[in-house]
N, C-alpha and C positions, 0 to 999 in steps of 0.2 A: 580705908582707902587713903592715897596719897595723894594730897590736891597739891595744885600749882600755887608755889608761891615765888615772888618776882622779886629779883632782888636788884641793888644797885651794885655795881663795879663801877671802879676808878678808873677816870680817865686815861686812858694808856698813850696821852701825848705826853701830859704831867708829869707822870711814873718814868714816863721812859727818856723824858730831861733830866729829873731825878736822878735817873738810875746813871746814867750816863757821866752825870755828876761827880756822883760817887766815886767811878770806876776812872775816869781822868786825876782824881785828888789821890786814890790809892795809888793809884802807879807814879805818880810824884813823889808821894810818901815814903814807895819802895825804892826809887830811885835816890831819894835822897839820904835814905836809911842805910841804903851800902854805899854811898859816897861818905857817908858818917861814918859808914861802918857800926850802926848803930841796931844790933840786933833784936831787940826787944820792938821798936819799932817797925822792921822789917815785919816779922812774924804778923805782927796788926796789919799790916797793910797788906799782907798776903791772904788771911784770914778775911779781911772786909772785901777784898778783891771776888773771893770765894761766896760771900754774900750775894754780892751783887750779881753774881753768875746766875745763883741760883734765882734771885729773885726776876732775874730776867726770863724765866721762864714761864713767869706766870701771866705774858702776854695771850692774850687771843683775840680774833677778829668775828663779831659777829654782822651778819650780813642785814640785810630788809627783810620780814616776815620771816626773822629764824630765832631759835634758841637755844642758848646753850644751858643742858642741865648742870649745873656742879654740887660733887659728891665729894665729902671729905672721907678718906677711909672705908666709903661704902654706904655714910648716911648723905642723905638728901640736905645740901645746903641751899637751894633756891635757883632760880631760872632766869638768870641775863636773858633781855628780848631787847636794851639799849645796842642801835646799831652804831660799827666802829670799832676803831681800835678797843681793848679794854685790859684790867691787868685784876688779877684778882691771887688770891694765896695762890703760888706754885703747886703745891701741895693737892690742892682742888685737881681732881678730874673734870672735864669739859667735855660733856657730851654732844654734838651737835642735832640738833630736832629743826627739819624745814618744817615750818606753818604756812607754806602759801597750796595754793589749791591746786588738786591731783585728781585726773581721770585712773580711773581703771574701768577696763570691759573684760566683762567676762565669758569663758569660752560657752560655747555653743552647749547650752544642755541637753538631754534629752530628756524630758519626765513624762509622765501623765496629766493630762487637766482633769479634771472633776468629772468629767464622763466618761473616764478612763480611757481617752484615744491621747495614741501618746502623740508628742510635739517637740519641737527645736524650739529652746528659747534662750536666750543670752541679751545682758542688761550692759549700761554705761552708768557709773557712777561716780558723782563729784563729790570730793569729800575732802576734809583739811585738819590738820591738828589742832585742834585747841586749848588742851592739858597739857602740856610735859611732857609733866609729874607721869599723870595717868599711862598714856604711850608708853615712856621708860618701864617703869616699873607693877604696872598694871597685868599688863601681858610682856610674851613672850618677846615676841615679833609682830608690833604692832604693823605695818604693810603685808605682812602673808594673813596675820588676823584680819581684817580689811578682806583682803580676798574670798577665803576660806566663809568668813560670816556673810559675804554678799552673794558667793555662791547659792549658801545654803538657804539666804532667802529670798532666793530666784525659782528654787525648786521649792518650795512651801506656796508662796505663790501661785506658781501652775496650777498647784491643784484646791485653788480658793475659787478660781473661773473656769467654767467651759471657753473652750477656745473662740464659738461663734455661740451665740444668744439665739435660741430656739422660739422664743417667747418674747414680744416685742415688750422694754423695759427693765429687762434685766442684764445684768451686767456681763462683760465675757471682757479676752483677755486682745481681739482685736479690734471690737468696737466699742469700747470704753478707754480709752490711752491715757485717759487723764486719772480719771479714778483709780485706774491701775497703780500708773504711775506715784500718785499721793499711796496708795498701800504699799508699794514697794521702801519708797523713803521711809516710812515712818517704822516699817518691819526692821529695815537695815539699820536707822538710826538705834533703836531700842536695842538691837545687839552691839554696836558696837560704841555705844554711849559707856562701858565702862572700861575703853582703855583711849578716853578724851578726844572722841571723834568726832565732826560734826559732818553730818549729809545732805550737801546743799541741795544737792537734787539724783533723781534715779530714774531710769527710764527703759523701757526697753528698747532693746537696738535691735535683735532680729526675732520674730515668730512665723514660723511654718509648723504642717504636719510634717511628723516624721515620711521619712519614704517610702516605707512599705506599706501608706492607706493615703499617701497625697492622692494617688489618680482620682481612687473613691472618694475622697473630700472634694475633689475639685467636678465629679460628677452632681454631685449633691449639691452643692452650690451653685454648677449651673441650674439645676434643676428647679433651684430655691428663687434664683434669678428668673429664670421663667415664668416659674408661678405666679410672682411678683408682678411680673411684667405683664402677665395676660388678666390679674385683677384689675391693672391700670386702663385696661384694653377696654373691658367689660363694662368698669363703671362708666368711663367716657362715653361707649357707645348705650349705653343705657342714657344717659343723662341727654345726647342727640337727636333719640328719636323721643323722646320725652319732648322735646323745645322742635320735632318736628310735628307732632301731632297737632302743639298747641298751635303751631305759625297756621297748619291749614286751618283748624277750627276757628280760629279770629277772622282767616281771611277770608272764607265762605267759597275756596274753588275747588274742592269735592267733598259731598257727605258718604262717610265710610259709618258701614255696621260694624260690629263687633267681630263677627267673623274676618269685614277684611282689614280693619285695625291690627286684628293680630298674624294676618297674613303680611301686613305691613310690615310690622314689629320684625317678623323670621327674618322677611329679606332683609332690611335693615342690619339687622344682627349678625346676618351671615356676610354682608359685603363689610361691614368696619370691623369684624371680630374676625377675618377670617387676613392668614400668613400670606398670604398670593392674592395678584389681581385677581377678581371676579370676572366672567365672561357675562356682561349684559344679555339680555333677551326682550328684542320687543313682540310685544302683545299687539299686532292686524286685529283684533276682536275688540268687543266691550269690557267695559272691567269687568265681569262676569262671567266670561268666556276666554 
């Protein structure tokens, strides 16, 4: 593999007083060559003139968090990241490479999660150049590579989680964000660690079911919600008459048998466990009657 190596270029204020230089002293020379008429000297000065043309090519401007790869004939000479004017062989090709930091999201997938119910998922991920080298000549198209590799481990993903966690403590892909998210980064990083990427972060941006079983998902869920809610319902009103038994037993204003302890218990149960007010009923008789 080809790593980044950094190289220095010449200040291209310097160079280009230099060069400047140069090309003011030639054209005096030329001038003064055919005021002489002095043809051997002309041709120098026309030549050195020719020089300087070309070496004035070898100016480029590199920016903040950018780099220029240069390639002499096709090999790799090193990676200007000094920002600034800069002047280096004409000859050098200058590739330019941004390294500052870049979103991409990606489109809406469709896959399967792990219990085979399919799903809508699509990710944002920050990521930045950190090799060149790697970029350049590693891959092809290192920004469509990026794509292509984040996709694909969006859809790997899916189906490491069920979409919702059946079993309280296991992982799934909408109430776990975090853990997800840390296996998405380090999935993407590991692929695209060999054309000099780094992934600062990865997350998911959208999860649904798909729509041909949302209604079903979204009935189920209420359903789950329900359940949920009427455990919360039960324990409480369990724990109520539990702390209402004791309050009369301490306070000594009626002794109940067993029988109507647990007749107690039902009504209890049936006015705080139940969806609708209750209709009270008073009892004109004895407790017994």
């Amino acid at each position: 593999m080809i790593r980044e190596q950094e190289r220095h270029a010449a200040s291209g204020l310097g160079m280009l007083a230099i060069l400047v230089s140069l090309m003011l002293m030639s054209g005096y020379a030329l001038f003064e060559a055919i005021r002489w008429k002095s043809a051997g000297v002309a041709v120098t000065a026309v030549l050195a003139m020719v020089a300087v043309t070309v070496l004035l090519c070898g100016f480029f401007m590199v920016n903040p968090n950018e780099g220029r790869v240069l390639q002499l004939f096709g090999a790799y000479r090193g990676t200007v990241k000094e920002a600034g004017l800069r002047w280096a062989n004409p000859f050098l090709t200058k590739k330019r490479i941004s390294q500052r930091v870049r979103n991409f999201e990606s489109g809406r997938l469709k896959v399967n999660d792990t219990d085979g119910n399919p799903i809508e998922i699509a990710a944002v991920v920050v990521w930045r150049v950190v090799d060149t080298a790697e970029a350049v000549f590693e891959v092809d198209d290192y920004e469509n590579y990026v794509k292509v590799q984040s996709e694909a481990a969006v859809r790997i993903l899916a189906t490491r989680y069920p979409y919702d966690a059946h079993l309280e403590g296991h992982l799934s892909l909408r109430g776990s964000t975090a853990e997800v998210a840390k296996d998405l980064q380090q999935e993407i990083q590991e692929r695209l660690a060999k054309a000099g990427v780094e992934v600062i972060e990865a997350r998911l941006s959208h999860l649904a079911y798909a729509p041909e079983i949302a209604s079903a998902m979204l009935r189920r869920q209420q359903a789950g919600a329900i359940i949920a809610a009427r455990q919360k319902i039960v324990e409480g009103a369990v724990g109520m008459v539990e702390m209402a038994l004791d309050l009369l037993g301490k306070s000594n204003v009626v002794t109940l048998d067993e029988e109507r302890k647990a007749a107690m218990v039902s009504n209890l149960l049936v006015v705080l466990c139940a969806d609708r007010e209750t209709q009270p009923v008073v009892n004109t008789g004895s407790l017994y009657q």
